[in-house]
Residue frames relative to the residue before (quaternion, step in Angstrom):
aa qw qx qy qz dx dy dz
X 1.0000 0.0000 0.0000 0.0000 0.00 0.00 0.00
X 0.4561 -0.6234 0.5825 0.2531 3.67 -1.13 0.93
X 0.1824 -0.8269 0.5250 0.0860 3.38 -0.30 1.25
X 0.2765 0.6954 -0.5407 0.3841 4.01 1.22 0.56
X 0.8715 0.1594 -0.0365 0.4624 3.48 -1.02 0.24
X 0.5163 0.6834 -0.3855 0.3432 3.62 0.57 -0.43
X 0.5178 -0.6564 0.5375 0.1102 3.48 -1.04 0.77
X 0.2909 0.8151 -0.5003 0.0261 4.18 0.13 0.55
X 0.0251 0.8834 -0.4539 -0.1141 3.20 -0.61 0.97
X 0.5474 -0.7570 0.3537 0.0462 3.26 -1.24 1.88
X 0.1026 0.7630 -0.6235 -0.1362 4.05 -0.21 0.11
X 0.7542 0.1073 -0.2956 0.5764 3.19 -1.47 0.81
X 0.2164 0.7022 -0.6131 0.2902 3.73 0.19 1.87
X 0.3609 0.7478 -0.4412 0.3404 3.86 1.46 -0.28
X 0.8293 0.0640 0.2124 0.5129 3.63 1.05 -1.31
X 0.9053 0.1922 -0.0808 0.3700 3.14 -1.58 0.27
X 0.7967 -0.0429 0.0374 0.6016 3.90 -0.92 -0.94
X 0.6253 0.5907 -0.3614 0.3597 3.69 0.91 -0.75
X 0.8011 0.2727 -0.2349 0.4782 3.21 0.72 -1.09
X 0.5136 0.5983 -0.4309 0.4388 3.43 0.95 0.29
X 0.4125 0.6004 -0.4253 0.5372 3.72 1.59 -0.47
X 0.9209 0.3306 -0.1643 0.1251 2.91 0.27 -1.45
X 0.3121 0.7596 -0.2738 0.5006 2.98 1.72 0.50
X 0.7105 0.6208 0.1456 0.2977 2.70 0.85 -1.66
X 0.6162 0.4098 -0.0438 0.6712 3.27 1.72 -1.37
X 0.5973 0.5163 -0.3279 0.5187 3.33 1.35 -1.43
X 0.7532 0.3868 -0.3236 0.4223 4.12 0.00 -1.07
X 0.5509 0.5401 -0.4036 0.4918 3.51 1.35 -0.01
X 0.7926 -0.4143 0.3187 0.3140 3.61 0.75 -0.48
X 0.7336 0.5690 -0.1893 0.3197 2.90 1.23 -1.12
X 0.3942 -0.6301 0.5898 0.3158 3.77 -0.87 -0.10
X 0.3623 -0.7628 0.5355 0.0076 3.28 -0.39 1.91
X 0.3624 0.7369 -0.5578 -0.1203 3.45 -0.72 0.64
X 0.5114 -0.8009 0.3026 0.0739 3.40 -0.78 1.89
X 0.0194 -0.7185 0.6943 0.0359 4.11 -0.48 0.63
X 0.3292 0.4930 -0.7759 0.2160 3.46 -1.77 0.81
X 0.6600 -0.5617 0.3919 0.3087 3.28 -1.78 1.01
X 0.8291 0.3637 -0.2312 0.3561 3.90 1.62 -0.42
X 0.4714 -0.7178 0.4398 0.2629 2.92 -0.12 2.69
X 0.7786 0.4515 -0.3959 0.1823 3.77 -0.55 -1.03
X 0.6390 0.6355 -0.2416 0.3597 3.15 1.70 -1.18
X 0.6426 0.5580 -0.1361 0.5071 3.42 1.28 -1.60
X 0.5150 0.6587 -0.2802 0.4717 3.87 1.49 -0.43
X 0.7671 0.3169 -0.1431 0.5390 2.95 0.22 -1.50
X 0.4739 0.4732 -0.4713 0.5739 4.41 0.92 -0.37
X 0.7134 0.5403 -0.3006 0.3297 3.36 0.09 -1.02
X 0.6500 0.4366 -0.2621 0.5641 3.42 0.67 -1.28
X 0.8333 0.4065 -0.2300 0.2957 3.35 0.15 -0.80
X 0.6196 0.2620 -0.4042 0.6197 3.81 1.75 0.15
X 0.3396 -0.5859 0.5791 0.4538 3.99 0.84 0.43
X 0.4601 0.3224 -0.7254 0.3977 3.38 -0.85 2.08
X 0.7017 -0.5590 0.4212 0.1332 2.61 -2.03 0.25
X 0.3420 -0.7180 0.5693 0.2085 3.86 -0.81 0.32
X 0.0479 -0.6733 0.7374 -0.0266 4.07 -0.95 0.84
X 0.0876 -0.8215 0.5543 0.1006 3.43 -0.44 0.74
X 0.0758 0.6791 -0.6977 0.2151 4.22 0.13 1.26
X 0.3083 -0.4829 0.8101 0.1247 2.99 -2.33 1.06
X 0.1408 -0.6843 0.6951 0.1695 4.03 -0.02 1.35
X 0.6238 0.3539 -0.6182 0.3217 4.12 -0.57 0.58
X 0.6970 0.3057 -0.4585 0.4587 3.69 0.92 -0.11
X 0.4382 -0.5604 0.6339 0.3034 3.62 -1.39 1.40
X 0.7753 0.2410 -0.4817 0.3299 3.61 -0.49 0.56
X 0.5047 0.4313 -0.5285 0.5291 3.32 0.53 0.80
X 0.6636 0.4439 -0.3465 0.4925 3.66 0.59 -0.71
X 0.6043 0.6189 -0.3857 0.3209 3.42 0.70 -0.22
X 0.7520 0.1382 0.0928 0.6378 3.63 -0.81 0.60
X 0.4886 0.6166 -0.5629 0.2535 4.08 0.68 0.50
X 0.5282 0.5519 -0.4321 0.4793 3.95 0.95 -0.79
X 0.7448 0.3748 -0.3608 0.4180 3.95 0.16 -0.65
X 0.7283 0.4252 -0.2678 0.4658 3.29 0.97 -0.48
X 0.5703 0.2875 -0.5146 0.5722 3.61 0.95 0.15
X 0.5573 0.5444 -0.5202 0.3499 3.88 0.49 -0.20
X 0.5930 0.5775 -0.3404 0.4460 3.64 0.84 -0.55
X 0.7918 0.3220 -0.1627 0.4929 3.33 0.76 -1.02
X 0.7602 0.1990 -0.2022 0.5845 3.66 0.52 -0.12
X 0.5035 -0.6350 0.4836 0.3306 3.78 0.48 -0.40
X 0.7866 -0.2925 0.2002 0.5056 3.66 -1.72 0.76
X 0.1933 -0.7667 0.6082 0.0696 3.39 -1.53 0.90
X 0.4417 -0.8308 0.3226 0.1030 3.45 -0.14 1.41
X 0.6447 0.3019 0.1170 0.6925 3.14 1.80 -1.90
X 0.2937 0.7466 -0.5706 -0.1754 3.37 -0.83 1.20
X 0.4385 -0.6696 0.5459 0.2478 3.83 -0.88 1.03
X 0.1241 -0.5777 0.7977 0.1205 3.96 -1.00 1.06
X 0.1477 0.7914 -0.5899 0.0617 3.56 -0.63 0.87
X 0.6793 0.5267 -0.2631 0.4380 3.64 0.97 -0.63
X 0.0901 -0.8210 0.5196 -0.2188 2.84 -1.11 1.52
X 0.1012 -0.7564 0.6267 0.1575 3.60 -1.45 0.62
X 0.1967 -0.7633 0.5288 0.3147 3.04 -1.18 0.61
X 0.3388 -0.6257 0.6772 0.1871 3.97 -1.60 -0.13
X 0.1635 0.7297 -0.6530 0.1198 3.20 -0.34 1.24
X 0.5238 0.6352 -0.4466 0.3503 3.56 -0.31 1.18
X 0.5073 -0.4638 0.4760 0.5486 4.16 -1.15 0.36
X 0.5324 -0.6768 0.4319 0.2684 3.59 -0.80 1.27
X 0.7087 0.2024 -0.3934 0.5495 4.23 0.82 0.09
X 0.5576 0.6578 -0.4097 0.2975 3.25 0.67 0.93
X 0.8519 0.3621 -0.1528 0.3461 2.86 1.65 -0.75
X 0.6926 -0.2965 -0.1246 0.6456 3.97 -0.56 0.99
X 0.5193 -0.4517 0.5539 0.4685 4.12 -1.63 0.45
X 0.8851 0.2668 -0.2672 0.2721 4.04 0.04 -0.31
X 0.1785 0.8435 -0.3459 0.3701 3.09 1.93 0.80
X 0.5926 0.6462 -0.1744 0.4481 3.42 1.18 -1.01
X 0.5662 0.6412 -0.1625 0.4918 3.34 1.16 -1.80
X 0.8695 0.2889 -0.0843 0.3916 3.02 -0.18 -1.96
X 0.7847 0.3774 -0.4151 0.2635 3.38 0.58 -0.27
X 0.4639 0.5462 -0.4554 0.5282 3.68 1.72 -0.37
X 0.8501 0.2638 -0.4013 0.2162 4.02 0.27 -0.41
X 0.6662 0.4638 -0.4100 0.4160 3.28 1.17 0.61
X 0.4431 0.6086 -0.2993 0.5862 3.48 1.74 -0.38
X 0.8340 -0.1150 -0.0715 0.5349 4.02 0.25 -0.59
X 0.5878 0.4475 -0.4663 0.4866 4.19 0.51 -0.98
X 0.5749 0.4660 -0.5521 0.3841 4.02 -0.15 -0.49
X 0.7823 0.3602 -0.3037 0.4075 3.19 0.02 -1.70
X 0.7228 0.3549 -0.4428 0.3944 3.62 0.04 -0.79
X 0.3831 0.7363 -0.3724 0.4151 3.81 0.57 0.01
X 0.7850 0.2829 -0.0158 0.5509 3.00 0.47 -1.68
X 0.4869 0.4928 -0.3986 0.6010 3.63 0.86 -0.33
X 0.7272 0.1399 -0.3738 0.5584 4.11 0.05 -0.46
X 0.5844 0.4341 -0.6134 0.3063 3.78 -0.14 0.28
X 0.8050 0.4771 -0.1906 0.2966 3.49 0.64 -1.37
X 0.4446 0.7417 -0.2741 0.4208 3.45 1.85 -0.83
X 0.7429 0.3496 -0.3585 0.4443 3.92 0.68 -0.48
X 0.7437 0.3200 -0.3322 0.4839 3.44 0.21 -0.73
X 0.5264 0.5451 -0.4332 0.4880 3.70 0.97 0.30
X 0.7193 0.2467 -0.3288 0.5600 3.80 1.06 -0.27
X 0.4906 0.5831 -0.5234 0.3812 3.66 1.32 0.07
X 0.7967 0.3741 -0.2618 0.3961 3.68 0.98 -0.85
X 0.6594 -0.6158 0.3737 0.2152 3.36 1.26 0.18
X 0.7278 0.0877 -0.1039 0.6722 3.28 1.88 0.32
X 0.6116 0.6069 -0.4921 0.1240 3.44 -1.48 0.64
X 0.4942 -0.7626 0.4030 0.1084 3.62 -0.48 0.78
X 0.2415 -0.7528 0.6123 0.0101 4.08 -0.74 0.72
X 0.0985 0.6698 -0.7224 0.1407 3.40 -0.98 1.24
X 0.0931 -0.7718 0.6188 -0.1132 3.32 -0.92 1.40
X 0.0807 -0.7672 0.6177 0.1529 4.05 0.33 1.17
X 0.1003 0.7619 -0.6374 0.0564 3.23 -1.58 0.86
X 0.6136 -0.6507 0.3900 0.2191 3.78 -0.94 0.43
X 0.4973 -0.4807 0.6336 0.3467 3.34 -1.47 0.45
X 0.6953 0.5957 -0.3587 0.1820 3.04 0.62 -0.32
X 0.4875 0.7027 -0.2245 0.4671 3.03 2.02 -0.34
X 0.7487 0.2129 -0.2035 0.5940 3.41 1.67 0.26
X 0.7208 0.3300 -0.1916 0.5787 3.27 0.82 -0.18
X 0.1766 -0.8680 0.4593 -0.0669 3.92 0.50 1.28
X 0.2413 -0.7810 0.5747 0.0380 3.35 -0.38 1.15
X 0.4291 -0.4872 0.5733 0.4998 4.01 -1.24 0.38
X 0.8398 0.4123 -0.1594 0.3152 3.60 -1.57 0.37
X 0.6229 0.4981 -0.1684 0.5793 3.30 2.06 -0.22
X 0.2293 0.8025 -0.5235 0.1713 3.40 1.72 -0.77
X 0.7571 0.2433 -0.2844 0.5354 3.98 -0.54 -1.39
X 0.6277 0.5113 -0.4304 0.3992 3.68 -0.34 -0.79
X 0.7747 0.4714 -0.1463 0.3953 3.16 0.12 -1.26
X 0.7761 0.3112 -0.2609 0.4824 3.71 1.13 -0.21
X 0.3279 0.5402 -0.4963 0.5953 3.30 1.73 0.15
X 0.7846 0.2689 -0.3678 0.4206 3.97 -0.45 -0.52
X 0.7923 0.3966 -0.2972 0.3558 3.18 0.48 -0.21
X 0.4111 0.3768 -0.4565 0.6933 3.46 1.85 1.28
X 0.6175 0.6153 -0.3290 0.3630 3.62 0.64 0.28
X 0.6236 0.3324 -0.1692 0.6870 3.01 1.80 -1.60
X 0.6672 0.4074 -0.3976 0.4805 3.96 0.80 0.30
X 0.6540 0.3339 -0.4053 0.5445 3.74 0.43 0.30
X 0.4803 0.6975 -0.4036 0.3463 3.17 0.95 -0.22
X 0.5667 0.5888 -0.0873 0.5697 3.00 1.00 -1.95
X 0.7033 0.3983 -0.3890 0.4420 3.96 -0.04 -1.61
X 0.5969 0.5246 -0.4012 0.4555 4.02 0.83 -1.82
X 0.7875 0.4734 -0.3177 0.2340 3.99 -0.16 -0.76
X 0.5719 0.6877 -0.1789 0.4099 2.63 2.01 -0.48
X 0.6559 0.6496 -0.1068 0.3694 2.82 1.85 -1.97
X 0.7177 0.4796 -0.0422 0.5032 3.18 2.16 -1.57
X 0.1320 0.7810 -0.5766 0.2004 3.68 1.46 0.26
X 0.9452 0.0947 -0.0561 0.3073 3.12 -1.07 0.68
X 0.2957 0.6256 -0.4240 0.5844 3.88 2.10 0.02
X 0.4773 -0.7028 0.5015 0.1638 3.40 -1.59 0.50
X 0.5192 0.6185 -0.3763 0.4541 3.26 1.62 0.54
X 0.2808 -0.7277 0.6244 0.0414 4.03 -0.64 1.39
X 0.1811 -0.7155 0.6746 0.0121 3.00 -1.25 1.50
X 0.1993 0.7535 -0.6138 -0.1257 3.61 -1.43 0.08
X 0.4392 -0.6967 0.5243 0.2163 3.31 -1.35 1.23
X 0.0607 0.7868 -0.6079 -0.0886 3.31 -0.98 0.52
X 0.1522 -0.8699 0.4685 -0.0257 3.20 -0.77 1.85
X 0.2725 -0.9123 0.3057 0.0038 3.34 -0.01 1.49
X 0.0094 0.7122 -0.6467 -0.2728 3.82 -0.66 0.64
X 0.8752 -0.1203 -0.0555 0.4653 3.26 -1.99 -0.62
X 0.3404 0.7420 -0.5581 -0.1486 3.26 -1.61 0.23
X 0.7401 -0.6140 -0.0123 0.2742 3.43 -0.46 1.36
X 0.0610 -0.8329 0.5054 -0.2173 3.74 0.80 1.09
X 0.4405 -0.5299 0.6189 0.3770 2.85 -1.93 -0.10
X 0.3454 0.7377 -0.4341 0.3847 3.41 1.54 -0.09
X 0.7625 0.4744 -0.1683 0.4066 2.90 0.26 -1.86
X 0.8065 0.3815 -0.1886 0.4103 3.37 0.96 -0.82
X 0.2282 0.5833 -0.5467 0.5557 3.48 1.70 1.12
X 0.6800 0.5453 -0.3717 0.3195 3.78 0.20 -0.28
X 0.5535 0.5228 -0.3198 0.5640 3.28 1.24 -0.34
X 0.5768 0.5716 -0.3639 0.4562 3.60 0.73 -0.12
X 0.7407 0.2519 -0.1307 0.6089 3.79 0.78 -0.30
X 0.1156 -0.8713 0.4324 0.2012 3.73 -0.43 0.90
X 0.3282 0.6845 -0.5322 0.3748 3.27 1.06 0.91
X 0.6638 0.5078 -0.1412 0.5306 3.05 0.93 -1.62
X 0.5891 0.6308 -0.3030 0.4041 3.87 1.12 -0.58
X 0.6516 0.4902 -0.0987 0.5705 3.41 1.37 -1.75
X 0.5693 0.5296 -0.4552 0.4338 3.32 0.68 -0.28
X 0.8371 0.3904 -0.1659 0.3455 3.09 0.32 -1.54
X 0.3530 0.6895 -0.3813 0.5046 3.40 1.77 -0.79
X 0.7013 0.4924 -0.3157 0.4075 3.75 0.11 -1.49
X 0.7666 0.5307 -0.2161 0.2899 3.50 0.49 -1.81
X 0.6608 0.5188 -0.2669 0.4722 3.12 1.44 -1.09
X 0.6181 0.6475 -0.2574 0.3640 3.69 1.44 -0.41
X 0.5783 0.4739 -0.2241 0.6251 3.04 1.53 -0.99
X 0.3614 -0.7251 0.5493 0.2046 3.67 0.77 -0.26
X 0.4076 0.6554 -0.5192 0.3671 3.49 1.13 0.99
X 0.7500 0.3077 -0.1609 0.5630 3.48 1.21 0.42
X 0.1899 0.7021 -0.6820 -0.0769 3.62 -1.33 0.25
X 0.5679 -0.4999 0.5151 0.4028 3.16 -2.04 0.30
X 0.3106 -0.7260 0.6132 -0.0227 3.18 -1.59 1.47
X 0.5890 -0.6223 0.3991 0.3266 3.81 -0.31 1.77
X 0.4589 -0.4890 0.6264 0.3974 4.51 -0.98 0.28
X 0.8834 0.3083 -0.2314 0.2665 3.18 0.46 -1.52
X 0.4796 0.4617 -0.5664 0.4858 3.97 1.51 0.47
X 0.5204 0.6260 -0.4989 0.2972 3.55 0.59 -0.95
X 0.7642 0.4988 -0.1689 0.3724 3.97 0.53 -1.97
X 0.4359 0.6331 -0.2897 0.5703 3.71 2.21 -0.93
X 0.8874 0.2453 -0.0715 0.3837 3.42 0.17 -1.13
X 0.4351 0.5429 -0.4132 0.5875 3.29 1.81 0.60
X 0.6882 0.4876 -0.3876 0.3720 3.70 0.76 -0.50
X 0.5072 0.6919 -0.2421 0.4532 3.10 1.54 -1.72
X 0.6778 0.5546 -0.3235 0.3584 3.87 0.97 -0.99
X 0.7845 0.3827 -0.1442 0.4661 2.73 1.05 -1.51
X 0.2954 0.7095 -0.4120 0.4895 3.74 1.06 0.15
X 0.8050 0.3300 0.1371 0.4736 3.30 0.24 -2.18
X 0.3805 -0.8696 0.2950 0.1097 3.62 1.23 -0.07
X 0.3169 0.8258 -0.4413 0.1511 2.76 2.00 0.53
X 0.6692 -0.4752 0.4640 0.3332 3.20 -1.53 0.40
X 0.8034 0.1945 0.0643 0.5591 3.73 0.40 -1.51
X 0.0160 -0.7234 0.6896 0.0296 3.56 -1.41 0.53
X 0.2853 0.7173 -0.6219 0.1320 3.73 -0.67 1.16
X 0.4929 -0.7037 0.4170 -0.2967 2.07 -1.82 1.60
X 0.4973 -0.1946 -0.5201 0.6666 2.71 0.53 1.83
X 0.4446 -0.7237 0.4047 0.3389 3.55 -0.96 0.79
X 0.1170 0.8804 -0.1797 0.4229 3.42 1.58 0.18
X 0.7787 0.2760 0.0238 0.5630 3.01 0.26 -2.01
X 0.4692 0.7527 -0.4323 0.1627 4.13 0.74 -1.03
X 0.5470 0.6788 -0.3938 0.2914 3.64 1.17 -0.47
X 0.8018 0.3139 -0.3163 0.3982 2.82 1.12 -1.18
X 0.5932 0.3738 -0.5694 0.4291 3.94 0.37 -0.32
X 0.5053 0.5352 -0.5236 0.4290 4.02 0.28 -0.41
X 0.7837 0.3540 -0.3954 0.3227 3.59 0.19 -0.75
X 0.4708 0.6542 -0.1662 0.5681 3.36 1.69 -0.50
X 0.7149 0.3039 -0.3080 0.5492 3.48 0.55 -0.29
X 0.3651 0.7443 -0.5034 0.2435 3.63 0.79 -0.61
X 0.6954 0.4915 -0.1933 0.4873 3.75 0.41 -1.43
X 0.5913 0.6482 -0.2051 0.4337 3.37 0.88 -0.76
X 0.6627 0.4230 -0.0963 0.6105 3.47 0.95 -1.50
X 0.7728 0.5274 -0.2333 0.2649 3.04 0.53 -0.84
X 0.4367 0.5529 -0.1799 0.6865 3.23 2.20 -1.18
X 0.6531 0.4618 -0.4341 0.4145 4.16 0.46 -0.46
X 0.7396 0.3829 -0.3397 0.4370 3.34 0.75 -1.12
X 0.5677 0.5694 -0.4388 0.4012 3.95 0.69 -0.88
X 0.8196 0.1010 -0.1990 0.5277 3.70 0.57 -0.57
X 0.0620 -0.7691 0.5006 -0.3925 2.91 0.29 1.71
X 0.6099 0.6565 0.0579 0.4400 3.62 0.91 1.33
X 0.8424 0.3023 0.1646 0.4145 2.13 0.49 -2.36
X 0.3491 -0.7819 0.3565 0.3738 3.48 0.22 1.36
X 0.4980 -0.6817 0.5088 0.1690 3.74 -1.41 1.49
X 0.7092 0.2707 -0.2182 0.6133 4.02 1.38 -0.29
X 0.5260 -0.5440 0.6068 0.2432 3.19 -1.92 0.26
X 0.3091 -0.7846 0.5200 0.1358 3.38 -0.35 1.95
């Protein structure tokens, strides 16, 4: 997809990988328009790549509700949408807050898939528009202390899959993008729990992993969506595991190979 003129909208743009999208999408051309729960932050990003600011807390379902039509009102048709916002859960999984659970499955996977069925029709009504859904190695490879986190992405990188399936042959390009470390305050919630510490301690030893720059990650998220790639991982390193994880997946594409993907 020519990313000139185009319309992408970013969640979790306030910080980190988000605002590094948005940078990013912006030097690419596009018209950035930015959602995260912090109005002042997303303002002043906003003003400053001429885009726009939607201020939504995506763990409450009434803010996610009805949000694509209402940022479509205010800024116009959105070409590019970026599931980028995220929580993490670093903790022994009956240890950590009683509404921890909630909040991180609805902004980690119910937001995005939400927004993916709001924006998805008038994106095949016009005949153009592109999905990016950021998700984790972790969604296959499951650390102690990651338990909730870790199964939010890994209903993400599986509806994903099901949604590409659903859209065979619709004019609307998805890529996953399946992420290991990259330098956050996210990332640095993990140091807080020393399960979740040793883990990584180990991984980085074996050198089955490095930290991966926000600002190659958000480069090589545009480059996807440009090119239309299907998958984006991150360190390439890490690809075994979602590759082994997708296997079943691919496989189930080709077996129903055929089979019409819409209700005629």
């Amino acid at each position: 997809m020519e990313l000139t003129g185009k319309r992408v909208l970013i969640t979790g743009a306030s910080r980190g990988i988000g605002e590094a999208l948005a940078h990013s999408f912006s030097g690419a051309g596009a018209t950035v328009a930015l959602v995260a729960r912090s109005e002042d932050q997303i303002r002043s990003l906003a003003s400053k790549l001429g885009g726009t600011a939607h201020p939504a807390d995506l763990s409450d379902p009434a803010d996610v509700a009805g949000l694509i039509p209402r940022i479509e009102r205010e800024a116009g048709p959105i070409d590019v949408l970026v599931n980028n916002a995220g929580l993490d859960s670093t903790a022994g999984f009956t240890d950590a807050p009683d509404d921890e659970l909630r909040r991180v499955t609805e902004v980690n996977y119910l937001a995005p898939a939400e927004l993916c069925r709001q924006v998805i029709p008038e994106m095949v009504r016009r005949g153009q528009g592109h999905i990016v859904n950021i998700s984790s190695v972790a969604g296959s490879a499951v650390f102690p202390g990651l338990v909730t986190y870790s199964a939010s992405k890994a209903a993400l990188s599986h509806f994903t899959a099901g949604l590409r399936a659903d859209l065979r042959g619709l004019p609307v390009g998805i890529t996953l993008v399946e992420l290991g470390p990259v330098p956050t305050d996210m990332l640095a919630h993990t140091e807080n729990y020393e399960p979740t510490k040793r883990s990584f301690d180990r991984v980085y030893r074996l050198r089955l992993t490095v930290d991966v720059p926000r600002e190659t990650v958000a480069a090589k998220v545009v480059e996807s969506v440009r090119k239309n790639r299907r998958h984006l991982r991150l360190p390439k390193r890490t690809a075994a595991f979602p590759l082994l994880s997708e296997a079943p997946r691919r496989l189930t594409e080709l077996m129903l190979t055929g089979i019409p993907h819409q209700a005629r």
